[in-house]
C-alpha positions in Angstrom: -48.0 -36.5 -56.7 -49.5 -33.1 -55.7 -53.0 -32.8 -57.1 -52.6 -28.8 -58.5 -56.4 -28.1 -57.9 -57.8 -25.0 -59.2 -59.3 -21.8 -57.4 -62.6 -23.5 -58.8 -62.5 -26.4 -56.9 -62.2 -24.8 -53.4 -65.2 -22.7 -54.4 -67.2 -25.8 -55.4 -66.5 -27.6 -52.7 -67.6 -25.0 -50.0 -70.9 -24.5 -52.0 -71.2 -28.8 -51.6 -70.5 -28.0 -47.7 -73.3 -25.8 -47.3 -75.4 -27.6 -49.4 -78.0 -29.4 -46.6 -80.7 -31.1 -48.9 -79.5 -34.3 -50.6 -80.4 -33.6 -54.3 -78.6 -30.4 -53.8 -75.7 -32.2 -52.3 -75.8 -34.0 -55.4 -76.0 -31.0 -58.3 -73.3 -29.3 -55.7 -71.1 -32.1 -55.8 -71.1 -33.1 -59.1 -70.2 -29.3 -60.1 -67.4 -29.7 -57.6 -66.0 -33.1 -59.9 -66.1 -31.0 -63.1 -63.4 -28.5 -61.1 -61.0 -31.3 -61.2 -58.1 -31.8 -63.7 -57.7 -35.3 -64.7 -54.4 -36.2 -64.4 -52.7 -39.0 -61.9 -52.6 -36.7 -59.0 -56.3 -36.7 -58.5 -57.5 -40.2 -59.2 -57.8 -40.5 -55.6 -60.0 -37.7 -55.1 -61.8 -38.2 -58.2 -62.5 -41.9 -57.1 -63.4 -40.7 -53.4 -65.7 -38.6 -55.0 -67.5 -40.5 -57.2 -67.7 -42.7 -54.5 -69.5 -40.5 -52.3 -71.8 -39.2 -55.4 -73.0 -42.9 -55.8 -73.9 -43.4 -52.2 -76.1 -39.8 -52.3 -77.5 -40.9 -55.4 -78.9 -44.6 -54.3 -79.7 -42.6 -50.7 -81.9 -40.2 -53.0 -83.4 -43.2 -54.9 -84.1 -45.3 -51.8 -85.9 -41.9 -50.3 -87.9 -41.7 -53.5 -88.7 -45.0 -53.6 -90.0 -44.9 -49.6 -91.9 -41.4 -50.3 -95.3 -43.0 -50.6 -95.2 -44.6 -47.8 -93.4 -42.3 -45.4 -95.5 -41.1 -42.1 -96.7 -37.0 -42.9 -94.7 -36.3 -40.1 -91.4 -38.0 -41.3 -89.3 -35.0 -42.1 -85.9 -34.7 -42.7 -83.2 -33.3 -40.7 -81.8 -30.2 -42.5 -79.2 -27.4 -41.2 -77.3 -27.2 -38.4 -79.7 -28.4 -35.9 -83.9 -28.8 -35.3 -86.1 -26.6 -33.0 -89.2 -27.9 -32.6 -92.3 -26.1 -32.0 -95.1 -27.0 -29.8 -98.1 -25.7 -27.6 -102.0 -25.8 -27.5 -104.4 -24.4 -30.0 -104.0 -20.9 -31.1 -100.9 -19.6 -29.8 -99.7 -18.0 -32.9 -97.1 -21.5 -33.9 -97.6 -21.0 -37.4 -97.0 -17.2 -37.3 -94.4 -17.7 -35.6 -92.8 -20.1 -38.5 -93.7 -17.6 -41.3 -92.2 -14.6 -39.1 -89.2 -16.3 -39.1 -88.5 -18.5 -41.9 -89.4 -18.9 -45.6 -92.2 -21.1 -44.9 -95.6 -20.6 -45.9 -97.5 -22.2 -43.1 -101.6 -22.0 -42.6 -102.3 -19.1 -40.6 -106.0 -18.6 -39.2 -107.0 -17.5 -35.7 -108.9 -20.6 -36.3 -107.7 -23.7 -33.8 -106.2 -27.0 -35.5 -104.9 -24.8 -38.4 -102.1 -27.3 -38.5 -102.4 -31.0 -39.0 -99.2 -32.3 -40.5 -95.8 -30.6 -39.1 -94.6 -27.9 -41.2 -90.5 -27.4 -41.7 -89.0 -24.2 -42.4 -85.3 -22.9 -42.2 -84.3 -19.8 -40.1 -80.5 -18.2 -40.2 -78.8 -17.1 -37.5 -76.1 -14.9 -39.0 -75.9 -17.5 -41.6 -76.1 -20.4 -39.5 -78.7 -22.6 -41.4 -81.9 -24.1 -38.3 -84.3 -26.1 -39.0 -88.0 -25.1 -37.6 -91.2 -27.2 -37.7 -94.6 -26.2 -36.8 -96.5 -29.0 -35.6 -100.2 -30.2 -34.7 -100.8 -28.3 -31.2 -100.8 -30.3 -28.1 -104.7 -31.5 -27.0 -105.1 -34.8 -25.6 -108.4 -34.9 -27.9 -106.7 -34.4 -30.9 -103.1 -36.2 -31.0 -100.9 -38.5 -33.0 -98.3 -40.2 -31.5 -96.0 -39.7 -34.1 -95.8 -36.3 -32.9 -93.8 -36.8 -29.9 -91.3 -38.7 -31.9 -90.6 -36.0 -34.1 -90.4 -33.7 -31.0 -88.0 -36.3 -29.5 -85.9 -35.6 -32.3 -85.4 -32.1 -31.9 -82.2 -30.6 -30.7 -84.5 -27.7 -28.4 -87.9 -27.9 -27.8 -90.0 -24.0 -28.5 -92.6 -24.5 -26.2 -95.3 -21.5 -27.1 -97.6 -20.4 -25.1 -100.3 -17.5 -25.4 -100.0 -14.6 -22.8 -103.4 -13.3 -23.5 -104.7 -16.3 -22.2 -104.5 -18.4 -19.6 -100.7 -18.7 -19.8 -99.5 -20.2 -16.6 -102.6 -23.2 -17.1 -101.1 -23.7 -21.1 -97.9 -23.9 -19.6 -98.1 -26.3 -17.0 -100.5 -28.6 -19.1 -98.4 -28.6 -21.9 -95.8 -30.1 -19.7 -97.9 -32.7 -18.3 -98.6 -33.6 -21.5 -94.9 -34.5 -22.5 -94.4 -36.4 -19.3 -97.7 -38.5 -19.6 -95.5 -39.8 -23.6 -92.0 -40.0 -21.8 -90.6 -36.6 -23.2 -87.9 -35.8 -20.7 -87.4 -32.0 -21.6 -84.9 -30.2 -19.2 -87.9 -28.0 -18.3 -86.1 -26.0 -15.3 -83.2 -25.4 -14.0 -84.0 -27.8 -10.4 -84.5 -31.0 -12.9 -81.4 -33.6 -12.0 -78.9 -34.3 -14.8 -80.1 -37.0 -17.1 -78.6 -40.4 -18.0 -76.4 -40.2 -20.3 -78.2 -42.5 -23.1 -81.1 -40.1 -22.8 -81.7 -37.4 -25.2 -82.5 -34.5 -23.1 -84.1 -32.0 -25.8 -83.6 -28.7 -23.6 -86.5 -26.3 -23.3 -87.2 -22.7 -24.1 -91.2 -21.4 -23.2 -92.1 -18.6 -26.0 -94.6 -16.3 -24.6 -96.2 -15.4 -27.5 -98.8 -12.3 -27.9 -96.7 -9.3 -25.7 -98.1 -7.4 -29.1 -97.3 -4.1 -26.9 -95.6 -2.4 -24.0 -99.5 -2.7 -22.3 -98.5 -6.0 -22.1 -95.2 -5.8 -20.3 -96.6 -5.8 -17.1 -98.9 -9.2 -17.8 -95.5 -10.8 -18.6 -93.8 -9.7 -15.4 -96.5 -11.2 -13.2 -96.6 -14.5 -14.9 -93.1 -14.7 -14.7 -93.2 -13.6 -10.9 -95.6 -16.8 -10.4 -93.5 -18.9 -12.6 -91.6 -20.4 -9.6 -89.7 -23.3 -11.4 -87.2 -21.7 -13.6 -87.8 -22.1 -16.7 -86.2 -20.5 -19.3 -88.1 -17.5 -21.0 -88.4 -15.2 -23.7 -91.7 -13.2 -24.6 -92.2 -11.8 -28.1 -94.8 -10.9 -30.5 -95.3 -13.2 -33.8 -97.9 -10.5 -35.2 -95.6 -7.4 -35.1 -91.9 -8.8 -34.5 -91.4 -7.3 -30.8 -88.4 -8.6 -29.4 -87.9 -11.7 -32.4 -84.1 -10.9 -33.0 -83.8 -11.4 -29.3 -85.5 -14.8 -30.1 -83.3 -15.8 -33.0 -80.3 -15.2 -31.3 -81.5 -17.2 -28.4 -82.7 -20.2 -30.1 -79.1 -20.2 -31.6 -77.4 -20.0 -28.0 -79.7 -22.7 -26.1 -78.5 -25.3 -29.2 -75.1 -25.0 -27.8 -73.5 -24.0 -31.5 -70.1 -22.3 -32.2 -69.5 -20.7 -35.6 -65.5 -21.3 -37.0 -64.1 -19.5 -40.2 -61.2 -21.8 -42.1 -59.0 -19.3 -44.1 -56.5 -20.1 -46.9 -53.0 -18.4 -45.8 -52.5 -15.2 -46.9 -56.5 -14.7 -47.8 -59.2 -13.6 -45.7 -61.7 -15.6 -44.0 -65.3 -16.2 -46.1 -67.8 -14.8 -43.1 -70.5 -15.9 -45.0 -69.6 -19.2 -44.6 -68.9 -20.9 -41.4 -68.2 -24.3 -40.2 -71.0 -24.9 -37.5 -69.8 -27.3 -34.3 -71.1 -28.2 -30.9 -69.7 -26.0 -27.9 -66.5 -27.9 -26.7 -65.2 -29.0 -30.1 -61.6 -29.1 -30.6 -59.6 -28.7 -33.7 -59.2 -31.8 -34.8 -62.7 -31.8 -35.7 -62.9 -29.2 -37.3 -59.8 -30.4 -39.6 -62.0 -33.6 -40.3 -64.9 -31.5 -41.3 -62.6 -29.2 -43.9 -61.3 -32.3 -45.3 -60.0 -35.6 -44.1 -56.4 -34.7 -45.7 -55.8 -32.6 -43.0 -57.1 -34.4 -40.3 -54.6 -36.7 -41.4 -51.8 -34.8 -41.7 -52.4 -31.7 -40.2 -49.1 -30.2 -39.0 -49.7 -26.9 -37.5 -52.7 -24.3 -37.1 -53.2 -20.9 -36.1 -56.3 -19.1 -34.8 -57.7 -15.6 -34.4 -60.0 -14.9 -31.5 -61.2 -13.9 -28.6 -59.1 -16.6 -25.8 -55.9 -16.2 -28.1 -53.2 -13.5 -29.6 -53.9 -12.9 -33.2 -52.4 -15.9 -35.3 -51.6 -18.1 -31.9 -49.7 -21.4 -32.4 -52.6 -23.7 -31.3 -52.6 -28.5 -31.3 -55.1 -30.6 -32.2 -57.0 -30.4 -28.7 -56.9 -26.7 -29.2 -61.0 -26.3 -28.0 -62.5 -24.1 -30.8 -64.3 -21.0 -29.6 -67.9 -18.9 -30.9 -66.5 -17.0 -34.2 -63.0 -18.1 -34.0 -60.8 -17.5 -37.6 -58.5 -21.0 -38.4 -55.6 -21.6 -40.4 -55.0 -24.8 -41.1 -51.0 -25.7 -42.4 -50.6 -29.6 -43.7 
């Protein structure tokens, strides 16, 4: 029996997509329910969904429950994907975090400003990321926990300070992730990992290039830089060059963005579904909904490898801003 849902229900239910936090997923789905006719054809959905409204709400109850007793540098995974940020004292981290998030971090020219990580969320042409500040890296003043949560991350922002002594802050800061087993792909001459190891690559920040003065102290360290690694140099104090930074940090997570659009309507930009590089349409029908990752018959795609409104199958490998149209 066809379910008949309402123009308010697909609008609902994109809303409960983007929604990352779990109480929001909760408000956001249970708006989505009260889209829903009652009527034979949806009992299945309806049940589905109250199934999936219990499990968020005994999730949000257990995490409530656990909150007292949670490490300070437990934080939970929000958005698309995590950057971490690390580096010694005093190389603008928690600017950094404020220039490009929401986030209201501590920030003092003062060392050890930040004791307990700090998350905020940055978006990339409405791509939701996850940043945290951390505690900087200084073998006298460390918590272990630390480099779990940087093991977690999905790229590592390793900062350093260009007005210092940049190429020392660099290569201790490494040393100090191999001394706690942190594999970050740190150049481009390390061998390809095993492939149960999380590999967190690495971008180095060179922070403090406040003006074109500075240019030429950039170029020489990156002259004497002879491993490779990957860099970017910016200024956290007046916002030299932090697009250029954005739109990196979205590139090295190896992200595509794909719009789904009803037939016969435009596509929502403001909304897209976020996948790793190399996903194929099949995913992406699961992520729309698992109806038509069941019984998906035919799709067609606008973009940059095809014709406009190509033919495309299941292992159709889904490109960077690609339009879908999904036909059950």
């Amino acid at each position: 029996m066809p379910t008949n849902l309402p123009p308010e229900y697909f609008e609902a239910e994109r809303r409960y997509k983007e929604a990352s936090a779990t109480q929001e997923k909760i408000e956001r789905l249970e708006e989505l329910m009260g889209t829903i006719p009652k009527h034979k054809g949806t009992d299945k959905l309806r049940a589905d969904l109250r199934r999936r409204l219990s499990r968020l709400r005994d999730s949000a109850q257990k995490s409530k429950k656990a909150g007292s007793h949670e490490s300070a540098y437990h934080v939970e995974k929000e958005g698309a994907a995590r950057a971490v940020i690390i580096g010694p004292p005093n190389v603008g981290k928690s600017s950094l975090l404020s220039a490009l998030t929401n986030a209201n971090p501590v920030v003092s020219p003062a060392p050890f400003s930040t004791w307990t990580p700090v998350p905020g969320m940055m978006s990339w042409e409405h791509v939701p990321i996850q940043l945290l500040d951390t505690p900087p890296l200084n073998r006298e003043h460390m918590e272990s926990e630390l480099f779990d949560l940087i093991r977690s991350a999905d790229l590592v922002l390793l900062m350093i300070n260009l007005q210092a002594d940049a190429f020392q802050q660099l290569h201790t800061s490494l040393d100090i992730l191999q001394e706690h087993q942190i594999p970050v792909r740190r150049c481009k001459k390390d061998e390809t990992p095993p492939a149960d190891t999380h590999y967190p690559p690495l971008l180095v920040v060179v922070n403090k290039n406040d003006s074109q003065d500075f240019e030429e102290d950039f170029q020489v360290f990156k002259a004497l830089l002879d491993e490779e690694c990957p860099l970017i140099t910016i200024s956290a104090r007046n916002g030299r060059h932090m697009v250029k930074l954005k739109k990196e940090i979205f590139q090295r997570l190896n992200l595509i963005r794909v719009y789904s659009k009803p037939p016969g309507k435009e596509p929502d930009r403001t909304a897209p579904f976020v996948l790793k590089k190399g996903s194929i349409l099949e995913e992406l029908a699961g992520r729309v909904h698992k109806d038509f990752l069941q019984n998906l018959k035919s799709a067609r795609v606008w973009g940059k490898g095809v014709f406009d409104g190509q033919q495309v199958g299941r292992d159709y490998i889904l490109q960077d801003g690609d339009v879908v149209e999904l036909h059950m």
